[in-house]
C-alpha positions as YAML, in Angstrom:
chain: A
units: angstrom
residues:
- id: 1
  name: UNK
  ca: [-0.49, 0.44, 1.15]
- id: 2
  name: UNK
  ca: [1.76, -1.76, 3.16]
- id: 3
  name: UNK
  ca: [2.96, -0.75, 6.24]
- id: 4
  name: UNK
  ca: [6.73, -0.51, 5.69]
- id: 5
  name: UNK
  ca: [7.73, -2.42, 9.23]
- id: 6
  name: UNK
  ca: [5.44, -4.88, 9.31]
- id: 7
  name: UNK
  ca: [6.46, -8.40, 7.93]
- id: 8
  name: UNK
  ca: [4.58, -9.35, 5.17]
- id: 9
  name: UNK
  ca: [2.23, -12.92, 5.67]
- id: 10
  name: UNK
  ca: [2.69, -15.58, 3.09]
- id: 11
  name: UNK
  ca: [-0.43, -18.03, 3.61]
- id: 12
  name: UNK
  ca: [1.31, -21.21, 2.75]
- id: 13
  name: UNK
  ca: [-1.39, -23.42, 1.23]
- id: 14
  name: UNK
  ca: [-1.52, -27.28, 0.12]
- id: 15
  name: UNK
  ca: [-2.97, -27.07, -2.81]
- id: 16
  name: UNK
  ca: [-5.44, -29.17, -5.15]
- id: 17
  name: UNK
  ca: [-6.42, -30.32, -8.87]
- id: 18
  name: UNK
  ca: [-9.91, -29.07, -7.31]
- id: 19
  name: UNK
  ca: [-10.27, -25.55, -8.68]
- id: 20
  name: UNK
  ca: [-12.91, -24.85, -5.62]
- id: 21
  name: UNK
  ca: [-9.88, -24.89, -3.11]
- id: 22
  name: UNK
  ca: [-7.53, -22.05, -5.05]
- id: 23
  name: UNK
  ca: [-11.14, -20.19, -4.42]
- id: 24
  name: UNK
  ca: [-11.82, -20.46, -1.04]
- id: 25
  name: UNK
  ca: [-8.09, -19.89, -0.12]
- id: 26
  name: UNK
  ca: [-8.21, -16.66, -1.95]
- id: 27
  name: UNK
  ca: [-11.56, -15.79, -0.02]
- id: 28
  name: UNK
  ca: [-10.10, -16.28, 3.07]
- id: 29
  name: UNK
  ca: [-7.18, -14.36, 2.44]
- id: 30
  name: UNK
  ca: [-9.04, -11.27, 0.98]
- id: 31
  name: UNK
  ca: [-11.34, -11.38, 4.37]
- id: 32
  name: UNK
  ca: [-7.69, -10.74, 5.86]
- id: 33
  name: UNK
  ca: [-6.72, -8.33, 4.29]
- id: 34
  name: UNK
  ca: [-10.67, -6.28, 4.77]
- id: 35
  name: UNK
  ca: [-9.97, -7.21, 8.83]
- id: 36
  name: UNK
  ca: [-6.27, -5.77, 8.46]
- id: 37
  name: UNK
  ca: [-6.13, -2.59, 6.02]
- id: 38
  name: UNK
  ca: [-2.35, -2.40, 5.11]
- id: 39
  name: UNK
  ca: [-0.98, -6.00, 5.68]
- id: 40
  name: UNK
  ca: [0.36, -7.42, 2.89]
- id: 41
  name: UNK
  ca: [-0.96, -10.87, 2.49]
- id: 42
  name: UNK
  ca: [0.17, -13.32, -0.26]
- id: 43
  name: UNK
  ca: [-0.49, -16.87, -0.97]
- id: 44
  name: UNK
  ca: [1.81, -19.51, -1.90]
- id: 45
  name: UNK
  ca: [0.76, -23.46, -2.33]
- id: 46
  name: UNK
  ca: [2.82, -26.14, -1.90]
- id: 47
  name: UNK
  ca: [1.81, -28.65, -4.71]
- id: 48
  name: UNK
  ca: [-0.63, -28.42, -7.86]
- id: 49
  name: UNK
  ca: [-1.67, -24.75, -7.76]
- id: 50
  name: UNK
  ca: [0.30, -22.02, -8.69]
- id: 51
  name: UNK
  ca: [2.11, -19.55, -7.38]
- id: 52
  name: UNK
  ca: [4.47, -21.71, -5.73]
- id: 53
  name: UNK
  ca: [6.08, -21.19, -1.92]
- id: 54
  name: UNK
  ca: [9.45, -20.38, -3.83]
- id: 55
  name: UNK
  ca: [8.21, -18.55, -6.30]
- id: 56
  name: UNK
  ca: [6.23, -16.39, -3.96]
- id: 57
  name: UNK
  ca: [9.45, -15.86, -2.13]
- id: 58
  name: UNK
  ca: [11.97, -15.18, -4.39]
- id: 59
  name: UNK
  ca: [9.36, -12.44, -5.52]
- id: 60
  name: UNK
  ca: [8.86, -10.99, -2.43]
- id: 61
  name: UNK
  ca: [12.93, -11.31, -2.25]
- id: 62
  name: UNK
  ca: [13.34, -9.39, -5.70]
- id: 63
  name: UNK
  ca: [11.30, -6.76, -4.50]
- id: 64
  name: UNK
  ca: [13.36, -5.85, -1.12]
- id: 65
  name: UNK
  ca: [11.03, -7.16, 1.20]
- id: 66
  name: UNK
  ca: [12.96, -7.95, 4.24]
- id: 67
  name: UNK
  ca: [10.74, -9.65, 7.09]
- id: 68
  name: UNK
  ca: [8.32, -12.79, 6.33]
- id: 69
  name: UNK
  ca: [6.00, -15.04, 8.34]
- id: 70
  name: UNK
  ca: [5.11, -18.09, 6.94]
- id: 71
  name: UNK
  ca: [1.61, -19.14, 8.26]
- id: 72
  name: UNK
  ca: [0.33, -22.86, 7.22]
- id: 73
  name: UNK
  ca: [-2.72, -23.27, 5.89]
- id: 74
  name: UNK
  ca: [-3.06, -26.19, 7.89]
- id: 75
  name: UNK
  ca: [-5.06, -27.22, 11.17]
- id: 76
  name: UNK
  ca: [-3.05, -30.28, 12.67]
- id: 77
  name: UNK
  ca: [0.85, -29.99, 13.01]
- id: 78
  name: UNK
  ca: [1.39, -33.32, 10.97]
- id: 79
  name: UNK
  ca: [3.91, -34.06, 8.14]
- id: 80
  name: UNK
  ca: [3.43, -30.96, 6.08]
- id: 81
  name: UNK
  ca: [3.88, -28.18, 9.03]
- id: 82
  name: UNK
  ca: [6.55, -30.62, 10.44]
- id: 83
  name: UNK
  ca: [8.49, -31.53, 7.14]
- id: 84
  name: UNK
  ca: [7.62, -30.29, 4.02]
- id: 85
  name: UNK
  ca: [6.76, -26.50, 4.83]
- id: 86
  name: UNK
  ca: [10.17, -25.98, 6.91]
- id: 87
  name: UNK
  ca: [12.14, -27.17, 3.95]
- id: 88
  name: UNK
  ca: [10.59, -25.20, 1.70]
- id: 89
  name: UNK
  ca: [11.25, -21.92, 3.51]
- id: 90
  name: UNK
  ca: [14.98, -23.19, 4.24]
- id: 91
  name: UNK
  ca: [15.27, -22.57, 0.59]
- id: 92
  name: UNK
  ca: [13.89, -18.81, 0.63]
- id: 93
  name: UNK
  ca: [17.12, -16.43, -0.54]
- id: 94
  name: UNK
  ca: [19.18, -15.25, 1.99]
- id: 95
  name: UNK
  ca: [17.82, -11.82, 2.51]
- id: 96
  name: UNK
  ca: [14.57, -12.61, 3.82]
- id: 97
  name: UNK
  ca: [14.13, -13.30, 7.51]
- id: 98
  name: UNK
  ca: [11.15, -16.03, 7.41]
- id: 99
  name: UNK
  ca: [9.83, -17.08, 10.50]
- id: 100
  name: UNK
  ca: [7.37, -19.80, 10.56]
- id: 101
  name: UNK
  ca: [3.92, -19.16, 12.44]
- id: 102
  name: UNK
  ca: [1.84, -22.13, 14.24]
- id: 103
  name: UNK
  ca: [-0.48, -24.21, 12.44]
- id: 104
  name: UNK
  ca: [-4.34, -22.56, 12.80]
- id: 105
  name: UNK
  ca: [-5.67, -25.53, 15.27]
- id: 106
  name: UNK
  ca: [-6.53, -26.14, 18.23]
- id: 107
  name: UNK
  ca: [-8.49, -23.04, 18.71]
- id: 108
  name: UNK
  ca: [-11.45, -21.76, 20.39]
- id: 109
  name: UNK
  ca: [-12.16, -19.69, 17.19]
- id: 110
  name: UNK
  ca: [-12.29, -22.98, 15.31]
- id: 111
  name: UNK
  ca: [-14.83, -24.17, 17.00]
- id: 112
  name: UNK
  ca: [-16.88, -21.11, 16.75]
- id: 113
  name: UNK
  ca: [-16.46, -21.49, 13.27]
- id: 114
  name: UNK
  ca: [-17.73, -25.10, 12.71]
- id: 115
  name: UNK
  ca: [-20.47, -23.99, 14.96]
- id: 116
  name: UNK
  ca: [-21.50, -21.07, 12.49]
- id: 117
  name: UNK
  ca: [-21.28, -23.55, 9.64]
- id: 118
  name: UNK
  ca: [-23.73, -25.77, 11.26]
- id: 119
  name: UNK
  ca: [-26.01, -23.25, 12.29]
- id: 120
  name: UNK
  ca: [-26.04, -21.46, 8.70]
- id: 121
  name: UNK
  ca: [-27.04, -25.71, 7.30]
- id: 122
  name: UNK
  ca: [-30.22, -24.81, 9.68]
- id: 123
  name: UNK
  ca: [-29.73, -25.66, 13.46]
- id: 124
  name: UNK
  ca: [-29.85, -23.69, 16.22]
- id: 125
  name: UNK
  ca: [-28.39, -23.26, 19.52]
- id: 126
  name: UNK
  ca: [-32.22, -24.72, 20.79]
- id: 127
  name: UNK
  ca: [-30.89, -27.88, 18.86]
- id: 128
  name: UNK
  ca: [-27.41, -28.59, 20.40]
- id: 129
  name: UNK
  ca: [-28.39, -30.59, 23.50]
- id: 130
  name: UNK
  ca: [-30.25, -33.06, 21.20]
- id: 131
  name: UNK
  ca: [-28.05, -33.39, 17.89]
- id: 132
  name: UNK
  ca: [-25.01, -35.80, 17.72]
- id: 133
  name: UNK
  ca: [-22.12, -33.78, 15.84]
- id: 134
  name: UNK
  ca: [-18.82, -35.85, 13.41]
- id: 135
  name: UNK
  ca: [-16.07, -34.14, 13.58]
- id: 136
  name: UNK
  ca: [-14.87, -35.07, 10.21]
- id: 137
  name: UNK
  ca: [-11.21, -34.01, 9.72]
- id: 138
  name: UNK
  ca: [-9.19, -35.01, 6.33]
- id: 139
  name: UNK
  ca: [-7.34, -37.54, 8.34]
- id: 140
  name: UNK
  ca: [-3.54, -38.02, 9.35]
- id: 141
  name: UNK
  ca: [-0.92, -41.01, 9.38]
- id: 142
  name: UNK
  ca: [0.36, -38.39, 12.27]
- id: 143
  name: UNK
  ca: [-0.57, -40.27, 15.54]
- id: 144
  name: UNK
  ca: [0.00, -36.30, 17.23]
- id: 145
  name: UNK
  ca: [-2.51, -35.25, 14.56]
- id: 146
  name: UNK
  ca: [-5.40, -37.70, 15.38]
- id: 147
  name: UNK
  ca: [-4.55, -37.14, 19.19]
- id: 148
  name: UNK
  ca: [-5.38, -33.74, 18.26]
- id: 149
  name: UNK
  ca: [-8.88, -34.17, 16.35]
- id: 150
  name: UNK
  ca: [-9.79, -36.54, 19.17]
- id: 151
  name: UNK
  ca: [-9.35, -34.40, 22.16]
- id: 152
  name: UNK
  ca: [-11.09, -31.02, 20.03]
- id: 153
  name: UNK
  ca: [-14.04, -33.68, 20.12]
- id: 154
  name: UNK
  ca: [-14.41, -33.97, 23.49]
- id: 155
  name: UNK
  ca: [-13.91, -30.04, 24.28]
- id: 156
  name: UNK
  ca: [-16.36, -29.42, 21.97]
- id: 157
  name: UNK
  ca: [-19.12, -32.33, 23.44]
- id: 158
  name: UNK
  ca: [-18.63, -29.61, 26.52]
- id: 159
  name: UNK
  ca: [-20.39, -26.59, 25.12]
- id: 160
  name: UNK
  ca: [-23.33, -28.72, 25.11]
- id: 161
  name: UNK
  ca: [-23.79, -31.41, 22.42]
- id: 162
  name: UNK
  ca: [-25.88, -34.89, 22.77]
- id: 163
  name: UNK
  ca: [-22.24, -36.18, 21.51]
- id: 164
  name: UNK
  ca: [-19.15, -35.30, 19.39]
- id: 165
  name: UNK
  ca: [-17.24, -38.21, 17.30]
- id: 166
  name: UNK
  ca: [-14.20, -37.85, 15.59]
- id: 167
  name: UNK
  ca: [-14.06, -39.04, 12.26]
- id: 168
  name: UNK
  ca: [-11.44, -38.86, 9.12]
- id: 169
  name: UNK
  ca: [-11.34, -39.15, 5.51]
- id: 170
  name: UNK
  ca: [-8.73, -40.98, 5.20]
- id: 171
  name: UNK
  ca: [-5.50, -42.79, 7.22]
- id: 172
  name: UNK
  ca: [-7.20, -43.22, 9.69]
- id: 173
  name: UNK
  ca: [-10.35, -44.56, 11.40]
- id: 174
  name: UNK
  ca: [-13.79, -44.49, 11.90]
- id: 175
  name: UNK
  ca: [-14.84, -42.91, 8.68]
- id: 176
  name: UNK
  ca: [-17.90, -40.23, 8.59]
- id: 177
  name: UNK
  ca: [-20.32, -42.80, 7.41]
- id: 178
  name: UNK
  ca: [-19.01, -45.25, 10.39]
- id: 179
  name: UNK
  ca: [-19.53, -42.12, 13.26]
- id: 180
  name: UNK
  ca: [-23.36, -41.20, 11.75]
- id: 181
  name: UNK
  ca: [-24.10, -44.64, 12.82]
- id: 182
  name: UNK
  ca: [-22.65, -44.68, 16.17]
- id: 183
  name: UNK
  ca: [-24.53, -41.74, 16.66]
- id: 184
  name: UNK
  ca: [-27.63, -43.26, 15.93]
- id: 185
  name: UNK
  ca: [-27.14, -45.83, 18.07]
- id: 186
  name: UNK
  ca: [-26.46, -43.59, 20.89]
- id: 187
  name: UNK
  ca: [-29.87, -42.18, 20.33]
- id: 188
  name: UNK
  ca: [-28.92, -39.07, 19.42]
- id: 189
  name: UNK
  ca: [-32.58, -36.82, 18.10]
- id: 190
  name: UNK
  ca: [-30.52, -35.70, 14.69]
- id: 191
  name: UNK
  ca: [-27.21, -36.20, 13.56]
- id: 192
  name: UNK
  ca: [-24.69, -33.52, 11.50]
- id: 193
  name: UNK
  ca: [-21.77, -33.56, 9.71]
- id: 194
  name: UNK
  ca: [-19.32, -30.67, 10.55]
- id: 195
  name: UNK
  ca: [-15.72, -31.24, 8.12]
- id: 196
  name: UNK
  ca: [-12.94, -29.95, 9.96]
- id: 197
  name: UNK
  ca: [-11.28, -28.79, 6.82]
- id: 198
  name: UNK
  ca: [-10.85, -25.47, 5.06]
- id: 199
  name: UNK
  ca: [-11.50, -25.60, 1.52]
- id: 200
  name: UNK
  ca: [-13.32, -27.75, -0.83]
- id: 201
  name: UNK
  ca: [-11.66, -31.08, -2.19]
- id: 202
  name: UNK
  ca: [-11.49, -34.64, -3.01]
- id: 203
  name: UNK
  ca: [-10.89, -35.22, 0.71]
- id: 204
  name: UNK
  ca: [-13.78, -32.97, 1.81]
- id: 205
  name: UNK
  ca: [-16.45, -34.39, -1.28]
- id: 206
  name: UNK
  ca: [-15.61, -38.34, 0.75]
- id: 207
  name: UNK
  ca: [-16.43, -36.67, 3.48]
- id: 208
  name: UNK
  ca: [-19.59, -35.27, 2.21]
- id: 209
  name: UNK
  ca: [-20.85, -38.60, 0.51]
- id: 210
  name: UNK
  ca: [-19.76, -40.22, 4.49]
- id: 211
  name: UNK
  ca: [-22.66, -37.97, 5.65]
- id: 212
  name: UNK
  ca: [-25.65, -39.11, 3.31]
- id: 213
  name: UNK
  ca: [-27.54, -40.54, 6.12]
- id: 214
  name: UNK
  ca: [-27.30, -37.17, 8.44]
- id: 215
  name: UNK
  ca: [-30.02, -34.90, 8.86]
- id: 216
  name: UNK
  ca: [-27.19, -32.19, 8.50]
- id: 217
  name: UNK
  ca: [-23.89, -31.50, 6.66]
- id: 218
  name: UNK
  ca: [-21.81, -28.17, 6.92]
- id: 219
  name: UNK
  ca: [-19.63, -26.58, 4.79]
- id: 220
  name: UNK
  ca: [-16.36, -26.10, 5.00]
- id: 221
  name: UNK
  ca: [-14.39, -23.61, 7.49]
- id: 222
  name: UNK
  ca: [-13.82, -21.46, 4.32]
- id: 223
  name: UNK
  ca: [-13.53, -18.07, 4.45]
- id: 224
  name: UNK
  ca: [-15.59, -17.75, 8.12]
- id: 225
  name: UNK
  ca: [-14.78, -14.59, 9.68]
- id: 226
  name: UNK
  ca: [-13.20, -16.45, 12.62]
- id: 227
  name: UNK
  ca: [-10.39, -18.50, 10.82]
- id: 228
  name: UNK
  ca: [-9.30, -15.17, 9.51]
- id: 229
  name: UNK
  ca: [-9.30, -13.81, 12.87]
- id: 230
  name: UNK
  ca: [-7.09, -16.63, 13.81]
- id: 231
  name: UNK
  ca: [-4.70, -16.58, 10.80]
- id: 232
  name: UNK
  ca: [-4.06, -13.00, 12.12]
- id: 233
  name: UNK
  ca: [-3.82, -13.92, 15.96]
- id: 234
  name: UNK
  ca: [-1.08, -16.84, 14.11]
- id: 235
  name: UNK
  ca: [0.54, -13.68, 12.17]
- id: 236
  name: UNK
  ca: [0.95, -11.72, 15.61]
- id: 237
  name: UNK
  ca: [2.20, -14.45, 17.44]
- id: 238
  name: UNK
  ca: [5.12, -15.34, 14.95]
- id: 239
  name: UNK
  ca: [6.40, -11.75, 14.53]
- id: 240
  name: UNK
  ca: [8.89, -11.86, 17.44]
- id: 241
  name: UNK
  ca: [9.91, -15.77, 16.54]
- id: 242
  name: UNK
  ca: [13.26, -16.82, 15.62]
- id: 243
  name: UNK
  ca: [13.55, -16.66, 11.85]
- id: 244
  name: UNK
  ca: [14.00, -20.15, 10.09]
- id: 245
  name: UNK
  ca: [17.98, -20.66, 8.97]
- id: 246
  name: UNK
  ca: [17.69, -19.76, 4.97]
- id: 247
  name: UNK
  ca: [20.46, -19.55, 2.19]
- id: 248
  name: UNK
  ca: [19.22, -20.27, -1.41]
...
């Protein structure tokens, strides 16, 4: 049951064509909901998959919920936490106090999660000091964004890796394929692919076919227990933020 004076979280996704990302956002979200009995957690995506952001909230509206926060399912602030996502909840009806939570990265918790991923594709801890990691992120035309990717490379190069490159799918450069190289050249024993992304796509398969000539690709952030930590932590954080102006 919900508890009555909590706000309820709307996990605002993109969305895809790719049935495998509807999945794994709806994975995540029920591994919420098992780490926080009694929050109501719904889903809304912004494009292609259904329900909609406005639908979601002009349910939620119908039903006499009062208090929202928005959390993007997103791990750069670039165009859609800037742009498209605030307009979207300027449109909620008028009786709902939204407020807008931050965008899941940069986190600590992140990076704990890549790590798992690479460590459940079969390396070890023994193995960091040795392998050269790609940090391969979807890619932004967001110069804040790619700022942001680089500099989570070299925090991450500081728990202990051989090396850390940034890489991106698209918009941007070097591509996977481009950093597995580089690594090479730097010597590096192994190299591994770790996508900085969430769920399962056409941006995440280019990644994947950047990292043929790895010794080791990840999966995807997903459902790992620490992003749902951190979509929480984002939840907690937003509950006492001022509400975004609405009026549909």
């Amino acid at each position: 049951m919900h508890r009555p004076h909590c706000p309820v979280l709307l996990v605002i996704a993109h969305g895809s064509r790719d049935p495998r990302h509807a999945s794994t956002v709806d994975a995540l979200v029920r591994r919420v909901r098992a780490q926080r009995p009694g929050l109501r957690v719904e889903t809304g995506f912004l494009e292609f998959s259904v329900p909609s952001v406005r639908g979601v909230l002009e349910s939620l509206a119908a039903q006499g919920v009062q208090d929202v926060v928005a959390l993007p399912l997103l791990l750069t602030r670039a165009f859609h936490a800037k742009a498209d996502i605030p307009a979207v909840l300027a449109e909620a009806p008028a009786r709902l106090r939204v407020r807008q939570a931050e965008v899941l990265g940069p986190s600590p918790l992140l990076l704990s999660a890549l790590e798992r991923r690479l460590y459940e594709a079969g390396l070890t801890p023994a193995d960091k000091s040795s392998t050269g990691v790609v940090l391969a992120s979807a890619g932004s035309s967001d110069p804040e964004a790619i700022a942001v990717i680089a500099e989570i490379a070299r925090e991450w190069r500081l728990t202990g890796w051989c090396a850390v490159r940034p890489a991106f799918a698209s918009a941007s450069l070097p591509r996977t394929e481009d950093a597995v190289r580089e690594l090479r050249a730097l010597g590096c024993a192994r190299v591994a692919v770790a996508p900085y992304v969430l769920a399962p796509g056409f941006l995440p398969d280019r990644i994947a076919r950047g990292a043929a000539d790895a010794d080791v690709l990840a999966g995807v952030l997903g459902p790992a227990p620490e992003v749902a930590r951190l979509l929480l932590e984002r939840y907690d954080g937003a509950r006492t933020a001022v509400p975004v102006a609405v009026g549909a």
